[in-house]
Structure formats: structure tokens, C-alpha cells
C-alpha positions as CSV (number, residue, x, y, z in Angstrom):
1,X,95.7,90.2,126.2
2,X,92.7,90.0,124.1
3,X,90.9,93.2,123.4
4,X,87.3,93.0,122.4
5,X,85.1,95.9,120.7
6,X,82.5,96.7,123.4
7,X,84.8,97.1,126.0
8,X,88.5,98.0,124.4
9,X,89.1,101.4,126.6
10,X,87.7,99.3,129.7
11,X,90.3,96.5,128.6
12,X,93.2,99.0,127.9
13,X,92.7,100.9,131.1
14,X,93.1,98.0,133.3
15,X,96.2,96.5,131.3
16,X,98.0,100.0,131.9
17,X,96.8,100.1,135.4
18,X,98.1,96.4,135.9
19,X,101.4,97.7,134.3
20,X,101.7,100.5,136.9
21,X,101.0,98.3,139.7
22,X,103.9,95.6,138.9
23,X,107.2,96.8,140.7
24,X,110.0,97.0,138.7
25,X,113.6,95.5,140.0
26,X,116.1,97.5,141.4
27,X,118.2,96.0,138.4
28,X,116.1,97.3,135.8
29,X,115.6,100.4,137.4
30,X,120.3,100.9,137.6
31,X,120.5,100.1,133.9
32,X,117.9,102.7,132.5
33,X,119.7,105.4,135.0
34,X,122.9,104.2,133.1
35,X,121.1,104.8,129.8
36,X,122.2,108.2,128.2
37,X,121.0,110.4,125.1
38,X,124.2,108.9,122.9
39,X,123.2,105.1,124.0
40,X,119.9,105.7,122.0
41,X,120.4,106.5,118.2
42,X,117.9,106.3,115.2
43,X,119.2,106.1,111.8
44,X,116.7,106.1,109.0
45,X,117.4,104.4,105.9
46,X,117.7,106.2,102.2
47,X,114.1,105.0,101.6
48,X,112.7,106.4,104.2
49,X,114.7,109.8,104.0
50,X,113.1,109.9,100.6
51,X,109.9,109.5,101.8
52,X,109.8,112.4,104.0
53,X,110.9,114.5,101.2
54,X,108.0,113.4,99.5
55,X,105.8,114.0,102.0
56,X,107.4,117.3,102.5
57,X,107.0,118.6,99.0
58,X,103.4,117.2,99.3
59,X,102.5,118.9,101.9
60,X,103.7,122.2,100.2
61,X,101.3,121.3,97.5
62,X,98.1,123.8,98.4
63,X,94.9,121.4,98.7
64,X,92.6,124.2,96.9
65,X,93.7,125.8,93.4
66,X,92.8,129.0,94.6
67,X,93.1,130.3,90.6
68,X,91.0,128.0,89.3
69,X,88.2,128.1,91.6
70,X,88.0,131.7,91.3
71,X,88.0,131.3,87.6
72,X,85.3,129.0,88.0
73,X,83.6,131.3,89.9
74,X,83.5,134.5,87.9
75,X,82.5,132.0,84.9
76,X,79.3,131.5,86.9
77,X,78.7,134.8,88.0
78,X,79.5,136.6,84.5
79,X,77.1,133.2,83.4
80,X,80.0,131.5,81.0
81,X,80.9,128.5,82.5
82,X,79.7,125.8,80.4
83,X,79.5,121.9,81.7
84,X,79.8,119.3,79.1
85,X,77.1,116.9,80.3
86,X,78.4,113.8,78.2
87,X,81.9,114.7,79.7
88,X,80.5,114.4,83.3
89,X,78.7,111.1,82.6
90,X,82.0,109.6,80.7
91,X,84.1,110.5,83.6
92,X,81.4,108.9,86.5
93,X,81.2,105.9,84.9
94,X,85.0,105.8,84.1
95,X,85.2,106.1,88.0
96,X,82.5,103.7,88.8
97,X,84.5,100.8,86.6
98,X,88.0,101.6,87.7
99,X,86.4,101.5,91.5
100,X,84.9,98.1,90.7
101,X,88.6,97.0,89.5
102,X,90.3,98.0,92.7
């Protein structure tokens, strides 16, 4: 089934409506009864074990340096903190060429 922009949630609606509307067999029906929690088992590789470590320790990680920005902050208020102009250029057009490269 082809699903087009414009109409995609039309489209889906009607495949899962056409879905609910097949009957099943009686066959079909016996052998998922039969099915039981130990007939289904997921085992996931060493990779992927791995990667959820990862993503655990990541998502440990805070997203703000709460330190910093309050550092940052009393260097405005107390009128200290100093911004290296040429630094700030260096590093936009650093990022403007390695974005170009990607």
C-alpha cells in the first residue's frame, strides 16, 4: 500500500480499518491461544547490550553545567566576564567549514 503525503493518516486509517474487518481463521486464532510467555524470547546481542549502557551513562550526563552557567553568570553581574571576539569568530567559521564538509 502506497501512502502519499496529503492524505497519509486518511490512508493509514482505512488500511487498519481494512485489517479489522478481514476475519481471521479459526486455525490462526488455536495456534496464538497455544502461544505462551516462554514461546516468545528476545535475546539481545553484546553490541547492543553495550549500547544501552551507553545510552544509560548518557542519559546520566546532566544537559546544563549548572556550575559553569552560574559562573558565567556572577562574571556578568559582578561585570568580569570577558568574550574574546577573535575567539568567537575563529570558532563560527571553524563550524561553518566543518558543516560544509559533512
Amino acid at each position: 500500500m502506497k501512502i502519499s503525503d496529503h492524505n497519509s493518516s486518511i490512508n493509514v486509517n482505512n488500511f487498519v480499518q481494512d485489517l479489522q474487518d478481514k476475519p481471521t481463521g479459526k486455525a490462526k486464532d488455536q495456534k496464538q491461544a497455544q502461544i505462551s510467555s516462554d514461546d516468545v524470547k528476545v535475546e539481545l546481542s553484546s553490541q547492543s547490550k553495550e549500547m544501552l549502557k551507553a545510552k544509560s551513562q548518557m542519559d546520566a550526563i546532566p544537559d546544563v553545567r549548572t556550575e559553569k552557567v552560574e559562573k558565567i553568570k556572577t562574571d556578568i553581574v559582578n561585570g568580569t566576564y570577558k568574550i574574546d571576539g577573535s575567539q568567537v569568530a575563529f570558532n563560527m567559521i571553524k563550524e561553518s567549514i566543518l558543516d560544509e564538509l559533512a
